[in-house]
C-alpha positions as CSV (number, residue, x, y, z in Angstrom):
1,X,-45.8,-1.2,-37.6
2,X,-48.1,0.3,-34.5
3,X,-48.0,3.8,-33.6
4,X,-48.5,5.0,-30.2
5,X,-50.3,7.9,-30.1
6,X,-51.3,9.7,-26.9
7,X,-54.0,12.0,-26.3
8,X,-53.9,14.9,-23.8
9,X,-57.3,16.6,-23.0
10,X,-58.5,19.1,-20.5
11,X,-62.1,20.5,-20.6
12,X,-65.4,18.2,-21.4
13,X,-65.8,19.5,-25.2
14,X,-62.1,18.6,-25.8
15,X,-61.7,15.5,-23.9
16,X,-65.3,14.1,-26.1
17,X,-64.0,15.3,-29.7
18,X,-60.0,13.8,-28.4
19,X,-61.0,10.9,-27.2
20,X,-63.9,10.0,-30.1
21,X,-61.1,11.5,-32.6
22,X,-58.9,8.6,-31.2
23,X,-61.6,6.1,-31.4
24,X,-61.7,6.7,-35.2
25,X,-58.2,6.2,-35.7
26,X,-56.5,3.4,-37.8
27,X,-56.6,-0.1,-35.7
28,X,-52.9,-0.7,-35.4
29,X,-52.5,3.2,-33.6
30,X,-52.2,2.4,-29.8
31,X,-54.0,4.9,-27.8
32,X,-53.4,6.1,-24.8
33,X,-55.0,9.4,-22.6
34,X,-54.1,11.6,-20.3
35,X,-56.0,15.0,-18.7
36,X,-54.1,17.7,-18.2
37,X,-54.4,19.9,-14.9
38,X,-55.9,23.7,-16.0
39,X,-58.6,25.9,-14.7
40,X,-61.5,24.2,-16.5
41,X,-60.4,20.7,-16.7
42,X,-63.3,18.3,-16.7
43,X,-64.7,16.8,-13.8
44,X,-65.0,13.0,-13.7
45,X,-68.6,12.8,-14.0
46,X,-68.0,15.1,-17.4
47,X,-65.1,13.0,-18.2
48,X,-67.5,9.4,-17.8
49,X,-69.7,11.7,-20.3
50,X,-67.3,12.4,-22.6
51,X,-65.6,8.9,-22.4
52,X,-68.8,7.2,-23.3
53,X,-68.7,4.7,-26.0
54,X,-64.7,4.9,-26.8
55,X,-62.7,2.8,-28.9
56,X,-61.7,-0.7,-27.1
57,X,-58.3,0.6,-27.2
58,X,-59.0,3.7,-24.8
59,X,-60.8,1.7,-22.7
60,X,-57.6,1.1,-20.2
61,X,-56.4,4.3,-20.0
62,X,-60.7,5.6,-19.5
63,X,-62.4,3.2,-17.2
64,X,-60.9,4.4,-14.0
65,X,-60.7,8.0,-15.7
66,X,-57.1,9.4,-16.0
67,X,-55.9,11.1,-13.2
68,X,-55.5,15.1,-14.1
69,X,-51.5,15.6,-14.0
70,X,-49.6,19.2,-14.5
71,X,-48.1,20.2,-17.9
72,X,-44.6,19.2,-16.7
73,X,-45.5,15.8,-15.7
74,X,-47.2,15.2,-19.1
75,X,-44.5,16.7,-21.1
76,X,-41.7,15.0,-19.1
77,X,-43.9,11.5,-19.6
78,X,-43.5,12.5,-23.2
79,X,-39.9,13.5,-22.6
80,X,-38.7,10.0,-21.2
81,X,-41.2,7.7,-23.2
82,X,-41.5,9.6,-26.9
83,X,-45.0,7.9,-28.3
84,X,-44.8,8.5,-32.5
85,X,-47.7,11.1,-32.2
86,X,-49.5,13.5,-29.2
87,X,-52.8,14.6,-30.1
88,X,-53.3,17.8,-27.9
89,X,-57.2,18.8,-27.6
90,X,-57.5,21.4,-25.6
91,X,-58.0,25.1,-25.1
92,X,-55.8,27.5,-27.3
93,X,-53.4,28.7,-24.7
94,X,-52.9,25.4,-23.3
95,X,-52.7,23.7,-26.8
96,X,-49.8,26.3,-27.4
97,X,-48.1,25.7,-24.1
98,X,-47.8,22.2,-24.7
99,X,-46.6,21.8,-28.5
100,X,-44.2,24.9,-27.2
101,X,-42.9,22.4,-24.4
102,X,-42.4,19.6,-26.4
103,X,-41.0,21.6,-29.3
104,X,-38.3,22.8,-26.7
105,X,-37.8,19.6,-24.4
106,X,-38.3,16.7,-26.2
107,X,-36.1,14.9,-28.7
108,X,-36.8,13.1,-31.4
109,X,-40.3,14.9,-30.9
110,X,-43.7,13.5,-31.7
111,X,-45.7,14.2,-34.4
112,X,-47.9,16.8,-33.2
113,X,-51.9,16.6,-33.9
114,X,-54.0,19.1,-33.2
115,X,-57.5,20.7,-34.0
116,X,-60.7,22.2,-32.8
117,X,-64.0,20.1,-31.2
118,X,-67.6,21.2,-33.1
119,X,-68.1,23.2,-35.5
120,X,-65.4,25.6,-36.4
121,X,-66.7,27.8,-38.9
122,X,-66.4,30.6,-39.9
123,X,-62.4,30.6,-39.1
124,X,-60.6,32.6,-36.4
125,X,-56.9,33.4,-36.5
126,X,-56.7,33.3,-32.8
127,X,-57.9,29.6,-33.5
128,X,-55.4,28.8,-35.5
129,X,-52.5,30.9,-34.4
130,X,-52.2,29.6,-31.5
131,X,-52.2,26.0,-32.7
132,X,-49.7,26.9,-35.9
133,X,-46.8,24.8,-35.0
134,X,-48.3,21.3,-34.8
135,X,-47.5,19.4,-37.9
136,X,-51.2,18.7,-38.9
137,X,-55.1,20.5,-37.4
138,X,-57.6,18.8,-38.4
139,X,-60.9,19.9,-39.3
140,X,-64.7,18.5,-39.9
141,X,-65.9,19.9,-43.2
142,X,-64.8,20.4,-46.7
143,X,-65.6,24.1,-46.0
144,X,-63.8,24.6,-42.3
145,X,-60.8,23.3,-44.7
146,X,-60.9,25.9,-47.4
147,X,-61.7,28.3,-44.6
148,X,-58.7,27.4,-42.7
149,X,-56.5,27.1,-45.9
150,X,-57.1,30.7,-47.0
151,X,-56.5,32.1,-43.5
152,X,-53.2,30.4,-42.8
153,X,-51.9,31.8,-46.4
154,X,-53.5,35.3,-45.6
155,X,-51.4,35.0,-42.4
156,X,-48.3,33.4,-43.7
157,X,-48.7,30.3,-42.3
158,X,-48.2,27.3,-43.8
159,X,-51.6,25.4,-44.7
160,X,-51.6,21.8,-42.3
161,X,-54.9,20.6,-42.3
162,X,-56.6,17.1,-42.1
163,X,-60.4,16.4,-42.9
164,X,-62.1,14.1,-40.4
165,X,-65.9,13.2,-39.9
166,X,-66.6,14.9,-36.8
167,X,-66.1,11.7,-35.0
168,X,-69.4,11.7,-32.8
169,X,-72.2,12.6,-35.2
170,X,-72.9,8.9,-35.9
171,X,-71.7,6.9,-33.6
172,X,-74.2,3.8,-33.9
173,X,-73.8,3.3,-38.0
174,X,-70.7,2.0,-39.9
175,X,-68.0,4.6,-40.7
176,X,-67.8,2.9,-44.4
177,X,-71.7,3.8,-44.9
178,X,-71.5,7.6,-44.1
179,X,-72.5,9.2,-46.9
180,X,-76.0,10.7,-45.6
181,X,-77.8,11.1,-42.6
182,X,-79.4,7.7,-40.9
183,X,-83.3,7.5,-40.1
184,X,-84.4,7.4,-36.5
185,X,-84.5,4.2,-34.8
186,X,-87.8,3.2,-33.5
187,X,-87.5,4.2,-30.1
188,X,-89.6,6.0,-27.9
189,X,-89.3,9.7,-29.4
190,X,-90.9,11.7,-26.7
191,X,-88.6,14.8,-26.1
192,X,-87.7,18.1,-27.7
193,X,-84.2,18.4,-26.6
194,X,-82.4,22.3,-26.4
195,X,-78.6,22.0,-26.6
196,X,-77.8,24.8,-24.1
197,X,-74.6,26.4,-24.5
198,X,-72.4,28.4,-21.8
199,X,-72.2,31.3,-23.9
200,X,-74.4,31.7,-26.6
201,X,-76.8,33.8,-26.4
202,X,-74.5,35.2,-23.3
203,X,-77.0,37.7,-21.9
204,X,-79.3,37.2,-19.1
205,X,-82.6,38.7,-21.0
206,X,-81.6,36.5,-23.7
207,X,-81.4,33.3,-21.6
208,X,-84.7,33.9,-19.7
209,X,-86.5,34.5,-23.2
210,X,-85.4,31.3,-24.4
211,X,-86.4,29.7,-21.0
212,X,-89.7,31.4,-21.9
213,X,-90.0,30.0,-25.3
214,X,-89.2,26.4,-24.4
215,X,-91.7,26.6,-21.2
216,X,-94.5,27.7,-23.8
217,X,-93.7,24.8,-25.6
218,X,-93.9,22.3,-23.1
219,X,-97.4,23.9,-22.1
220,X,-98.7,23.9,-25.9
221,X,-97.2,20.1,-26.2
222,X,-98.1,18.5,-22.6
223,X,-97.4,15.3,-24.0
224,X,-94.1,15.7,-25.2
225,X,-90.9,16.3,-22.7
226,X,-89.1,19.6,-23.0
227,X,-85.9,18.5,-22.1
228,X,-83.0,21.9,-21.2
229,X,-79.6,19.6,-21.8
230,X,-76.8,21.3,-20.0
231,X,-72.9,20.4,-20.1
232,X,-72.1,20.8,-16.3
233,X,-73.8,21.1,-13.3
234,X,-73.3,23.4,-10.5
235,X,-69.6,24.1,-9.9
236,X,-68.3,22.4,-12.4
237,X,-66.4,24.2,-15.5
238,X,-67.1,24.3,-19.1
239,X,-64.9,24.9,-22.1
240,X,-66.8,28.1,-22.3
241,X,-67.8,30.3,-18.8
242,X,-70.8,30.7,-18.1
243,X,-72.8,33.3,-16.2
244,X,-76.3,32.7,-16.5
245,X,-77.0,28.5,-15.9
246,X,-80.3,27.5,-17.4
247,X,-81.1,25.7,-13.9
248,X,-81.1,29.2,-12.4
249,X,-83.2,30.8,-14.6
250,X,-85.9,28.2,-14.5
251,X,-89.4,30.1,-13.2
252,X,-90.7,28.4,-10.1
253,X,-94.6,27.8,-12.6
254,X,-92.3,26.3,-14.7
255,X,-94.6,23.3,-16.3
256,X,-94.0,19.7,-15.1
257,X,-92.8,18.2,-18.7
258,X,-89.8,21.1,-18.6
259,X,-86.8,19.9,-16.8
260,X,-83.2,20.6,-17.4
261,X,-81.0,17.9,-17.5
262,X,-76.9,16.4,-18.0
263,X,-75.7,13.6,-19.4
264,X,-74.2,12.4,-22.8
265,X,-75.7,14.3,-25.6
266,X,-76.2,10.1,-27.1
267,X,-78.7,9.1,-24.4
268,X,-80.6,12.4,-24.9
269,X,-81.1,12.1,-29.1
270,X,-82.6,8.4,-28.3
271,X,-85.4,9.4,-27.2
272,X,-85.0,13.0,-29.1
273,X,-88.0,14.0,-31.4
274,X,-86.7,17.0,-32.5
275,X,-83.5,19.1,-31.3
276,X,-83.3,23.0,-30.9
277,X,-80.5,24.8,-30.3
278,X,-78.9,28.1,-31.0
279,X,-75.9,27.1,-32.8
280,X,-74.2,23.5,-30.8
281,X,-72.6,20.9,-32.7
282,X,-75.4,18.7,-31.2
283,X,-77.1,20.1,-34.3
284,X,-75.0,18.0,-36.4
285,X,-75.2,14.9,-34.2
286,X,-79.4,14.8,-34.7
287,X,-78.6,15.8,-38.4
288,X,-76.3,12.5,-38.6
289,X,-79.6,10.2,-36.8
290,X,-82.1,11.7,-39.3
291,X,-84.0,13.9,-36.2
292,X,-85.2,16.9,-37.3
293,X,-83.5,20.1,-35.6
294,X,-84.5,23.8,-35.2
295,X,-81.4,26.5,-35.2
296,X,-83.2,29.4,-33.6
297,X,-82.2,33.1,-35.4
298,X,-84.2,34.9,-33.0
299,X,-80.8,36.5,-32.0
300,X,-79.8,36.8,-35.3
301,X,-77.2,35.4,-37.9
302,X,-73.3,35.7,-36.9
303,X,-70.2,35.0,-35.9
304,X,-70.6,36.4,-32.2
305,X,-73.8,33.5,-32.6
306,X,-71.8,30.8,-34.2
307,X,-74.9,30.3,-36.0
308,X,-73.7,31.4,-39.6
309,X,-72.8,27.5,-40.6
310,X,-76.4,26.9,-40.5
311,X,-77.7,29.0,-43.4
312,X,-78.5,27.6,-46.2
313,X,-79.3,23.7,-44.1
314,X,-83.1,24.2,-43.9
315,X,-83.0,24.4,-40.2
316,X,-83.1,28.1,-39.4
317,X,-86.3,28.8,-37.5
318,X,-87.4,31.0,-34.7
319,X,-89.2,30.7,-31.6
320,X,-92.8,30.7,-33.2
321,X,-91.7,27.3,-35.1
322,X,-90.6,25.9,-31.5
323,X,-93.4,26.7,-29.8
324,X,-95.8,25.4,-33.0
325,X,-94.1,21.8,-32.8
326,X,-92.1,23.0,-36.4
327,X,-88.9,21.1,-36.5
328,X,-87.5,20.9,-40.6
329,X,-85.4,18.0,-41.8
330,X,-82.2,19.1,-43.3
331,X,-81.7,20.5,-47.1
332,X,-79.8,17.6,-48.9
333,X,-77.7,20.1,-51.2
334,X,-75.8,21.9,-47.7
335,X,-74.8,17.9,-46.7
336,X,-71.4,17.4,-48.0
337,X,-69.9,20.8,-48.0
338,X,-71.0,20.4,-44.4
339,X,-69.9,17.9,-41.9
340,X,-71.4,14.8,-43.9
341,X,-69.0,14.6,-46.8
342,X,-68.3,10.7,-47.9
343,X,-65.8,8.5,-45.2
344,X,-63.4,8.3,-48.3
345,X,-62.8,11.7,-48.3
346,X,-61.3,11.9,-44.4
347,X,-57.7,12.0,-44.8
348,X,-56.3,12.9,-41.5
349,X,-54.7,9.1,-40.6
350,X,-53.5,9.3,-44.3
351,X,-51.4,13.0,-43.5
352,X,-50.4,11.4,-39.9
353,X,-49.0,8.3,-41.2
354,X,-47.0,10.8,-43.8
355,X,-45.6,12.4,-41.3
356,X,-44.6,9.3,-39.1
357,X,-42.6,8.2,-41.8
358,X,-40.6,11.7,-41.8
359,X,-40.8,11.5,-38.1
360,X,-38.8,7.8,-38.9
361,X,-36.6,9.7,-41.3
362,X,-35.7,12.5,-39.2
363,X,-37.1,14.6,-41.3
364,X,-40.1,16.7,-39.1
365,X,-40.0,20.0,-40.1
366,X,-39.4,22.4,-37.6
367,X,-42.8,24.7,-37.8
368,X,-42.4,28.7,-37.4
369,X,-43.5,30.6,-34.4
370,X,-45.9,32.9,-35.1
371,X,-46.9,34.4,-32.1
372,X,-43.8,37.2,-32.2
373,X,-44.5,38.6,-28.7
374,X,-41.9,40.5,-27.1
375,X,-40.3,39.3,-23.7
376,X,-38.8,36.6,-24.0
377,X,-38.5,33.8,-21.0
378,X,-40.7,36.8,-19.0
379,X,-43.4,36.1,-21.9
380,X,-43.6,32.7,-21.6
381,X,-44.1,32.6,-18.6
382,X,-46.7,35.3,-18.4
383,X,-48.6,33.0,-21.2
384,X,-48.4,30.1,-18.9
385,X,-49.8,32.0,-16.3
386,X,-52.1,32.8,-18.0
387,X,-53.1,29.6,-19.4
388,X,-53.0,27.2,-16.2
389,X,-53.8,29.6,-14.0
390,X,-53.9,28.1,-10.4
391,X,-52.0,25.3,-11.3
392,X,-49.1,27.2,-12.3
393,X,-46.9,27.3,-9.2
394,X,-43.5,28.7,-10.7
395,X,-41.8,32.0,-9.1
396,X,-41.5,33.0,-12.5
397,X,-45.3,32.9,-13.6
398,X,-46.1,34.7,-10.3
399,X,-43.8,37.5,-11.5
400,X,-44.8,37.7,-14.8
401,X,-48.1,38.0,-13.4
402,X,-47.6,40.6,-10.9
403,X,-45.8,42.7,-13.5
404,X,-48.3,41.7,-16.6
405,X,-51.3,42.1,-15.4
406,X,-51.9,46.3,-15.1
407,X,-49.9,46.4,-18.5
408,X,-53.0,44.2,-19.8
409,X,-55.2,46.7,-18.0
410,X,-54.0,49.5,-19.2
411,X,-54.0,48.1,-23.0
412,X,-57.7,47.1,-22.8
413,X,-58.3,50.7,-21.0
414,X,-57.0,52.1,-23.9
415,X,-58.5,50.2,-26.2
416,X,-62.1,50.7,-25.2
417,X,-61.2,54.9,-24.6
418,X,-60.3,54.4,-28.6
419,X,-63.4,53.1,-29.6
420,X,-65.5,55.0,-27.9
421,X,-63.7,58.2,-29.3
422,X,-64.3,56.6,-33.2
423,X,-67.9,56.3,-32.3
424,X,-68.1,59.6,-31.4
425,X,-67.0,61.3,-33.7
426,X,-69.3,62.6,-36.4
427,X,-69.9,60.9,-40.0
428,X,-68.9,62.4,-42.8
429,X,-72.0,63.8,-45.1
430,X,-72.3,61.4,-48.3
431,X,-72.0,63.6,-51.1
């Protein structure tokens, strides 16, 4: 029998991995997609990025781009029209608004699908927290899953994962066939592509040394293009802020052959001899095409770099190695534990279609809160605030604001006065 299954997105990294997530879904689902109305929802020339290459089936609800709509108008759609499942892919406080709303408002609910976009290791409670009461989060590795697993039982929440092929990494070869990394097409290879991202590295010295680096490059390599891709342009927001924009740190001698440019991540690996990055999941998308990739450690290995995934692939370089022209191929043994692990082994549709049956049955178990803030309808309504900022119009979310936001200050005050006071107090002598 055909499930409906509706997507709800908001920023341009969510509304890619929800709508390509779709697209790899069993052929009798019927897909729908909405965008939901928050302070960084995607702009429609992000969403015609994101929406590139879609499934047939999204290709209604995409082609004039979905009109953004408020929480409350997506939740009451869901309220008066129940599909079997909502996939919600977007930001953590949002994702928790909405499966809290339909939790609350809608009966018999959906299934509820959630998950993170890119690469989502190591694991972060806050991560998963926040998106603990959907029935099933699915994940891209065998490792994010084991990862995952061990924080929910650490936590006390109930392990509901799904393993998924992260559903953009090869878009141009057959899903049956995925079982290692395809070999260029013969195009014309002529660039050396940086994934930029909004906030890694986040400092400005940082930024303008890696500007530095890639302009070097394109002097030493005159014949190749030295191609700065960048998620949004001016005034348009990102899943991440950021503060520093490549474009605006771009030296006025910069050489011809460096240019910063937008556009689907696709277009840019066709012509893509090699891709550098600090730590993006385009990484993983030129790994999946065979194009050899550079993860830069000139900033170091770690979780504040999202770069720690990478050791161990072969791809860890520095800045020397970019401006050389030295771009490794990927280490076969870190493949399957590691975004490429066989097609057979997704079983996301196969937990879903599990839990449509209960769904039929009446049988959805009603997942625990976790998030045991004090406050009650005051709360919620601060963390919708919070969460939809602007577009949150209620008397209520105003209040909570007003009355919130010093009690906020005052806990991150005294926060920062306590660490400061631990770091200055004197070590104890080893003995």
């Amino acid at each position: 029998m055909p499930r409906r299954v509706l997507g709800i997105v908001d920023t341009d990294s969510f509304a890619k991995w929800g709508a390509h997530l779709l697209s790899a879904s069993p052929v009798e689902w019927e897909l729908d997609i909405a965008t939901v109305a928050t302070p960084v929802s995607a702009s429609r020339a992000q969403l015609a990025s994101a929406f590139r290459g879609v499934d047939e089936r999204l290709a209604a609800s995409v082609r004039t781009l979905p009109a953004t709509r408020s929480v409350d108008d997506v939740v009451e759609r869901i309220r008066l029209d129940p599909p079997d499942a909502v996939l919600v892919a977007t930001l953590g406080p949002v994702a928790e608004l909405l499966i809290d709303e339909i939790h609350r408002r809608v009966t018999p609910r959906p299934v509820l699908i959630t998950g993170l976009p890119g690469i989502s290791y190591p694991a972060k409670w806050k991560g998963l927290f926040l998106r603990a009461r959907a029935d099933l989060f699915v994940l891209h590795s065998r490792r994010e899953v084991r990862e995952y697993t061990a924080l929910a039982e650490d936590g006390g929440v109930v392990p509901h994962y799904g393993l998924a092929t992260l559903p953009f990494i090869d878009g141009e070869r057959d899903r049956a066939g995925r079982d290692a990394p395809a070999a260029p097409a013969a195009l014309l290879r002529d660039s050396v592509v940086f994934a930029a991202q909004p906030s890694v590295p986040a400092a400005r010295e940082d930024r303008e040394r890696i500007v530095g680096w890639l302009a070097a490059t394109a002097t030493a390599h005159p014949d190749w293009r030295v191609v700065i891709k960048t998620r949004a342009v001016r005034g348009e927001q990102q899943t991440h802020h950021e503060t520093f924009p490549y474009a605006e740190l771009l030296p006025a001698d910069a050489p011809a052959n460096l240019v910063v440019e937008t556009g689907p991540m696709s277009q840019h690996l066709d012509r893509a001899l090699a891709l550098v990055t600090v730590s993006s999941t385009a990484l993983i998308e030129a790994i999946g095409r065979g194009i050899p990739g550079l993860a830069l450690t000139d900033f170091g290995v770690s979780r504040s770099m999202i770069n720690e995934v990478f050791v161990g692939s072969g791809l860890d370089g520095t800045s020397a190695d970019l401006v050389a022209g030295r771009f490794p191929t990927v280490d076969s043994g870190w493949l399957d534990d590691n975004y490429f692990h066989p097609a057979s082994s997704d079983d996301w549709a196969a937990r879903a279609a599990r839990l449509f049956e209960l769904r039929d049955r009446g049988e959805l178990p009603r997942r625990a809160v976790v998030r045991q803030s004090r406050g009650g309808a005051l709360r919620r309504a601060w963390e919708r605030k919070i969460a939809l900022g602007a577009n949150d119009r209620s008397g209520l979310g105003r209040i909570a604001l007003a009355i919130g936001t010093p009690i906020r200050g005052t806990k991150r005050l005294t926060r920062r006065v306590l660490r400061a006071l631990r770091g200055a107090q004197p070590s104890t002598p080893q003995s």
